[in-house]
N, C-alpha and C positions, 0 to 999 in steps of 0.2 A: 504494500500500500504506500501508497507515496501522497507526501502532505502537499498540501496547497501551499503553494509558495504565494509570492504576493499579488503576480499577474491575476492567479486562479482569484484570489481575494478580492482584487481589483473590478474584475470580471464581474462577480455575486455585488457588489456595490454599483454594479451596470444595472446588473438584472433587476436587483432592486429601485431604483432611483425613479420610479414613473414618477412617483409624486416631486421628484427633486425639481425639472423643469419647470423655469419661468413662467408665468400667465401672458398670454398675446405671443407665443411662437417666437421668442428672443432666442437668440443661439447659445449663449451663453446659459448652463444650467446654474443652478441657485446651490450655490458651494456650500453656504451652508448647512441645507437639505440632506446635500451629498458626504456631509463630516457627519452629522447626524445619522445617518445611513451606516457609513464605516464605524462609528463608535458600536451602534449595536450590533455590528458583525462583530465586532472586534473579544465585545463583552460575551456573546456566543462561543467565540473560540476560545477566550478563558475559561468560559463554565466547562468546556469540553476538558480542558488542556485539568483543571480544577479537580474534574469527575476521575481521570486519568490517574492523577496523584494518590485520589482517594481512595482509587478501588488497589492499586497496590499497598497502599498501608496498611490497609484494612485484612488483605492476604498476608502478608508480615505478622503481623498481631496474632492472626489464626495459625502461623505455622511458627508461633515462639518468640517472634523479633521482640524484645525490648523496647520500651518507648527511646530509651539512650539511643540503643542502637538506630531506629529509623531517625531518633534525631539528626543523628551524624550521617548517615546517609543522605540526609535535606541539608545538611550543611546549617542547622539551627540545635536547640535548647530541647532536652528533655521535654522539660517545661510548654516551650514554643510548640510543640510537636502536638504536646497530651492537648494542650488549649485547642487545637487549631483543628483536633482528630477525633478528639473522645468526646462523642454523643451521647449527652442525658440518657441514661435506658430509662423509656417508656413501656411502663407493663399495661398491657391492657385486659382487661377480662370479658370474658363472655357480655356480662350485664352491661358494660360501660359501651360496648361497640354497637354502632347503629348496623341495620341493612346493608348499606352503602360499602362499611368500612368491611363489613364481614364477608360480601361478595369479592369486594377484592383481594379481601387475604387467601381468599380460596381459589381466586385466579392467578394472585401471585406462585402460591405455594403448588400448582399445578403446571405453572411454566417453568417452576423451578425443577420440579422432577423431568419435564419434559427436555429441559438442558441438561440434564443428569448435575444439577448442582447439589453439593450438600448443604448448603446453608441458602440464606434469603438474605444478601445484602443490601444496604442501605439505598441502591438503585433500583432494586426490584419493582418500586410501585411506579414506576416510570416504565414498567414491559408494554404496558396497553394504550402508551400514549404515544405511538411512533405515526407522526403525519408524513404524509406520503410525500407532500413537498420538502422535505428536510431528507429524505432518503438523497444518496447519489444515482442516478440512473450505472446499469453496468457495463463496466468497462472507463467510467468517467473517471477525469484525473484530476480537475476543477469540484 
């Protein structure tokens, strides 16, 4: 897989930009529109780059690593690491969960065995939310 370099980025801030062009057909588009535009591409590719970090520390932790240790593997603080990593556990029980949230843990927990995972990581409620427009078509390298 090969990352989007900047053209590719460049490109998705094309694709995006209907609304960036001037009113009355001006040549010139409205730059600021188009910063607007790249910022929230930008802040997408963090969450991504974000999600990426998360899900390997999260494996680290499950297969033994110390909080030190992934510390110093991020090149930060014990401390920094647990602040930035470690998630409130939220217990929930049968009576506290509505409909809503109980259908999803059973679609979660069902796509999880269908990936053959053993656990349900902190991305899992995010399986059922794949829009089709955010997909790459295949074979794309943009």
């Amino acid at each position: 897989m090969a990352l989007p370099d900047l053209d590719c980025l460049i490109a998705e801030v094309d694709r995006r930009r209907d609304t960036a062009h001037r009113p009355g057909g001006q040549e010139q588009p409205d730059w600021l529109a188009l910063l607007a535009v790249a910022t929230q591409l930008a802040g997408e590719v963090q969450a991504m780059a974000d999600n990426l970090v998360e899900d390997y520390v999260e494996h680290c932790r499950m297969h033994g690593s110390s909080w030190a240790d992934i510390g110093a593997a991020l090149g930060v603080t014990r401390q920094a690491v647990q602040q930035r990593f470690q998630a409130p556990h939220t217990h929930y029980s049968p009576k506290t969960m509505t409909d809503d949230l109980r259908q999803a843990m059973v679609h979660v927990k069902q796509a999880a065995v269908q990936h053959r995972n053993n656990y349900i990581g902190h991305r899992a409620p995010a399986l059922g939310t794949d829009h089709p427009e955010q997909r790459r078509p295949p074979g794309s390298t943009c």
